[in-house]
C-alpha positions in Angstrom: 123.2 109.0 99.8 124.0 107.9 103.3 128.3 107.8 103.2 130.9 107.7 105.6 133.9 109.5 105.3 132.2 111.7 103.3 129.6 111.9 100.1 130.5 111.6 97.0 128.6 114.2 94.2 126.1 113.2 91.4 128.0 111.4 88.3 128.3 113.6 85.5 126.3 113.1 82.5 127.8 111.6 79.2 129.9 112.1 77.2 132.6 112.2 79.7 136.2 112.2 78.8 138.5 109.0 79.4 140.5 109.3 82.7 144.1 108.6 82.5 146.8 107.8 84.9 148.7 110.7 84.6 152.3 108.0 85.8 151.3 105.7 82.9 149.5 107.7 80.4 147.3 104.9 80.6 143.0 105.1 80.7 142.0 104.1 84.4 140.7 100.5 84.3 138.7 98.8 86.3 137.9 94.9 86.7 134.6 93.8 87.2 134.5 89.9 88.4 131.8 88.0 87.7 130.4 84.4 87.7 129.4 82.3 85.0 125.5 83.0 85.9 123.6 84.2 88.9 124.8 87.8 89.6 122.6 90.5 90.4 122.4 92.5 87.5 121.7 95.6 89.6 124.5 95.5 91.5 127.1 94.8 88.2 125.2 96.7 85.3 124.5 100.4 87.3 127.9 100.1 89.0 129.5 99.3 85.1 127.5 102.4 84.0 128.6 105.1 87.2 131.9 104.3 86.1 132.0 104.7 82.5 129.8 108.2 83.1 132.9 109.2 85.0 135.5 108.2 81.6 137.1 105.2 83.9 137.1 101.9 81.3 135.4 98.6 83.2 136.6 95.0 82.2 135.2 91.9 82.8 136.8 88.8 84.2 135.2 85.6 85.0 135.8 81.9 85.7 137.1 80.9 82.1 137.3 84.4 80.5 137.3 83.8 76.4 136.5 79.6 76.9 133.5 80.6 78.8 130.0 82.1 77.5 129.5 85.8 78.6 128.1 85.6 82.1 124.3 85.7 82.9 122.7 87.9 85.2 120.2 85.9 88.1 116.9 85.9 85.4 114.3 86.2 88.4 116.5 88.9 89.4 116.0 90.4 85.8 112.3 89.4 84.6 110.6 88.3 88.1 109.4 85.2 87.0 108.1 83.1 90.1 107.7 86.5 92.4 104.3 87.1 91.4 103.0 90.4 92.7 106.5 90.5 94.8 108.3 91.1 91.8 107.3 95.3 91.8 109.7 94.9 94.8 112.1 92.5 94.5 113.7 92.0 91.0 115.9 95.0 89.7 113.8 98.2 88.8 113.5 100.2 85.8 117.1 101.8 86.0 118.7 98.6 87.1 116.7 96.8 83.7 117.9 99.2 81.6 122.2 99.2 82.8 122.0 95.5 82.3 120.2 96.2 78.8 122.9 98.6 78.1 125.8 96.1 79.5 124.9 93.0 77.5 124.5 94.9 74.6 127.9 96.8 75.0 131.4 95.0 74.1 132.6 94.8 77.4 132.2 90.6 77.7 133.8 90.6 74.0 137.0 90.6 75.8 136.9 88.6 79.0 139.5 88.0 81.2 140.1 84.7 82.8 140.0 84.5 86.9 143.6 83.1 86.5 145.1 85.9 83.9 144.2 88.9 86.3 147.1 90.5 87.2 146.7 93.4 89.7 149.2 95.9 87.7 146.5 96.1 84.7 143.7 97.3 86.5 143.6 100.8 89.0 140.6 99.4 90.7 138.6 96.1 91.9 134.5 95.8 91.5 133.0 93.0 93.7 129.2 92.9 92.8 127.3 90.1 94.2 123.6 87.9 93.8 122.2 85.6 96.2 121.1 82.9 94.3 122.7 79.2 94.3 124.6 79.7 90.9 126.8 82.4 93.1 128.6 79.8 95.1 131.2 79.3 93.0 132.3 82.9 92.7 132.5 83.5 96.1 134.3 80.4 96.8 136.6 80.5 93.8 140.2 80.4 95.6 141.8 81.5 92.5 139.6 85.1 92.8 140.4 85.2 96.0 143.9 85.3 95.9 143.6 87.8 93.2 141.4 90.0 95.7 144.0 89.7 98.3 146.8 90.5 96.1 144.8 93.9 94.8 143.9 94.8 98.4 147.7 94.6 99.4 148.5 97.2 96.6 146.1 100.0 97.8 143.9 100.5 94.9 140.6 100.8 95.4 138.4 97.9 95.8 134.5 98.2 95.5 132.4 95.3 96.8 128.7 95.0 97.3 126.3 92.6 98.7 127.4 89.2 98.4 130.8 90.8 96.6 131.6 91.2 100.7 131.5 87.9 101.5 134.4 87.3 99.1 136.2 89.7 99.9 136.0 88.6 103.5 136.9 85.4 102.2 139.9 86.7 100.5 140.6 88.4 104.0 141.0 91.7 103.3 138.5 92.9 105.4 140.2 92.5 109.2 140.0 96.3 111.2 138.1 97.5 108.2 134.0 99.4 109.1 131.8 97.5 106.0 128.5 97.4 105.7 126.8 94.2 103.1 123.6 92.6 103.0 122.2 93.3 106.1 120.0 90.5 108.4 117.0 92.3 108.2 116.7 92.7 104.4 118.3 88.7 103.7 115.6 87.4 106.5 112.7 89.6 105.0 113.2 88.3 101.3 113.4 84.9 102.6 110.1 85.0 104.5 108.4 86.5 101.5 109.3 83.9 99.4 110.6 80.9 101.2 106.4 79.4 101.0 107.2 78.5 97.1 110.7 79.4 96.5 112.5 77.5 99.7 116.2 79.0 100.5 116.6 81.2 97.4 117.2 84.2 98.8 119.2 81.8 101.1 122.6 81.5 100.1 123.5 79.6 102.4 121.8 77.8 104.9 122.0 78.3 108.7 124.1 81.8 107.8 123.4 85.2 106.7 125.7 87.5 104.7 125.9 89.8 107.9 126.7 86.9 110.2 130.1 85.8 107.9 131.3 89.3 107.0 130.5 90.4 111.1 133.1 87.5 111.7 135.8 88.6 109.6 135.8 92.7 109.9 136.2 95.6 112.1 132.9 96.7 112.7 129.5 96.0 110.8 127.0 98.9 109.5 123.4 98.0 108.7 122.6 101.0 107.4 119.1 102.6 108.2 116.2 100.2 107.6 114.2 100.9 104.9 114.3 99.3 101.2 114.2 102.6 99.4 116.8 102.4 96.1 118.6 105.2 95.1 119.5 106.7 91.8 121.7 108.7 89.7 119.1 111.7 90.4 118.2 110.9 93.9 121.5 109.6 95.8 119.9 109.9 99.0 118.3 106.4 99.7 121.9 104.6 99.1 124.4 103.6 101.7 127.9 103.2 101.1 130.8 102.4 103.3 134.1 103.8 102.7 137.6 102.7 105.3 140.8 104.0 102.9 140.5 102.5 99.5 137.9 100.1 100.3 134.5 100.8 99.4 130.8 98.5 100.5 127.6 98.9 99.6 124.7 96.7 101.1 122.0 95.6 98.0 120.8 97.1 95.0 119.3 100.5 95.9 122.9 101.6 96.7 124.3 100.8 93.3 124.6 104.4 91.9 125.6 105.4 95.3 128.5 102.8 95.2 129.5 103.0 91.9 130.2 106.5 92.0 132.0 106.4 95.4 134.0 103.5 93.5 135.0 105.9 90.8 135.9 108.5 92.7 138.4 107.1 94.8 139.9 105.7 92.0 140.1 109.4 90.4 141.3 110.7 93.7 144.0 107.7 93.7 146.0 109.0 90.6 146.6 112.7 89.2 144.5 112.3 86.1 144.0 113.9 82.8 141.4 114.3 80.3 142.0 112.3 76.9 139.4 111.6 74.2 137.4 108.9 75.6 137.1 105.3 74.3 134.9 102.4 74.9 
């Protein structure tokens, strides 16, 4: 794993014992925010499983929390229907498969949290995953998540965003003076002119823009990464690239979600004095 400011080691295997705020006696939580449909279930499920390997509890907001359905991962992302022989490449791979198999089947959306009930003080950290396709437009434009995004930035806990997760967090505007890497040009444009023949802008967000273009706009300084497409995992960090500037942690696409979960939970570990309690799910 490529990381600045430092790497962060392997995560441990289960079981792992609960963390706890040792000024609350509380289990560290963390809020994953999702949309209705369309997220990359990558980028969500492995960075949901790093965390719970390190005893840190993950729930799950979205648009309408309990009134809602459970949200739904991109399906091309998850089966590769309509990639053809590009799917080997593209969709998630075996370890991303099986973290979403494991999230959907876990009770974590039995409890969801509406975008408008978040409230910063429940949670000791922030995950921003992200997914390209059109059903992701109104996560990142939700003004209600980004308030609450602004809000958790201003109190110093850590904040974990990847992929298109960065463009709502520059959208929230927390990422002025801050060194983030996201999507990079070179991967967007290469998915697009691999596909755009039969599947037009889908790996185009949107139009006449590119996730490194907006984000570029509203931060400190940009970092690509090296160019490759190699994904990492929890064996093999070494392919991810991770970001981290304080208590603010980016990750770029898929291949560095165990790289970027586990830098997640670490700086939220490192944020409180912690103890070890009998974990929980």
């Amino acid at each position: 794993m490529t990381m600045h400011a430092g790497a962060s080691p392997p995560a441990a295997p289960l079981p792992t014992p609960a963390q706890t705020n040792e000024e609350t006696g509380k289990a560290l939580r963390c809020v994953m925010c999702l949309p209705e449909k369309g997220y990359d279930p990558t980028e969500s499920a492995v960075a949901w499983k790093m965390l719970r390997e390190k005893g840190i509890q993950v729930v799950a907001a979205s648009p309408r929390g309990q009134e809602g359905a459970a949200p739904q991962a991109d399906p091309i992302m998850v089966d590769g229907q309509g990639l053809y022989l590009l799917k080997w490449s593209l969709r998630a791979d075996a370890n991303g498969r099986a973290a979403y198999q494991e999230l959907v089947e876990s009770r974590t959306f039995d409890n969801l949290v509406a975008y408008k009930d978040l409230k910063v003080e429940d949670f000791d950290g922030l995950l921003l995953p992200g997914g390209h396709c059109p059903d992701m437009k109104p996560y990142l434009e939700d003004e209600t998540l980004q308030r609450f995004v602004s809000d958790f930035a201003k109190s110093g806990k850590p904040i974990g965003a990847i992929c298109h997760g960065v463009v709502l967090a520059a959208r929230a505007g927390i990422l002025a003076g801050k060194r983030v890497t996201a999507l990079p040009s070179f991967m967007e444009d290469t998915a697009v002119w691999l596909t755009k023949l039969w599947m037009g802008d889908y790996y185009r967000t949107y139009k006449g823009t590119t996730v490194q273009k907006e984000v570029t706009e509203k931060c400190g300084e940009f970092l690509p990464g090296p160019r490759g497409f190699g994904r990492d995992s929890k064996d093999n960090l070494s392919p991810g690239f991770v970001v981290r500037d304080g208590n603010l942690i980016t990750g770029r696409w898929p291949g560095d979600a165990h790289s970027f979960g586990i830098a997640l939970a670490d700086a939220m570990r490192s944020m409180s004095a912690v103890k070890e309690t009998t974990a929980t799910d």
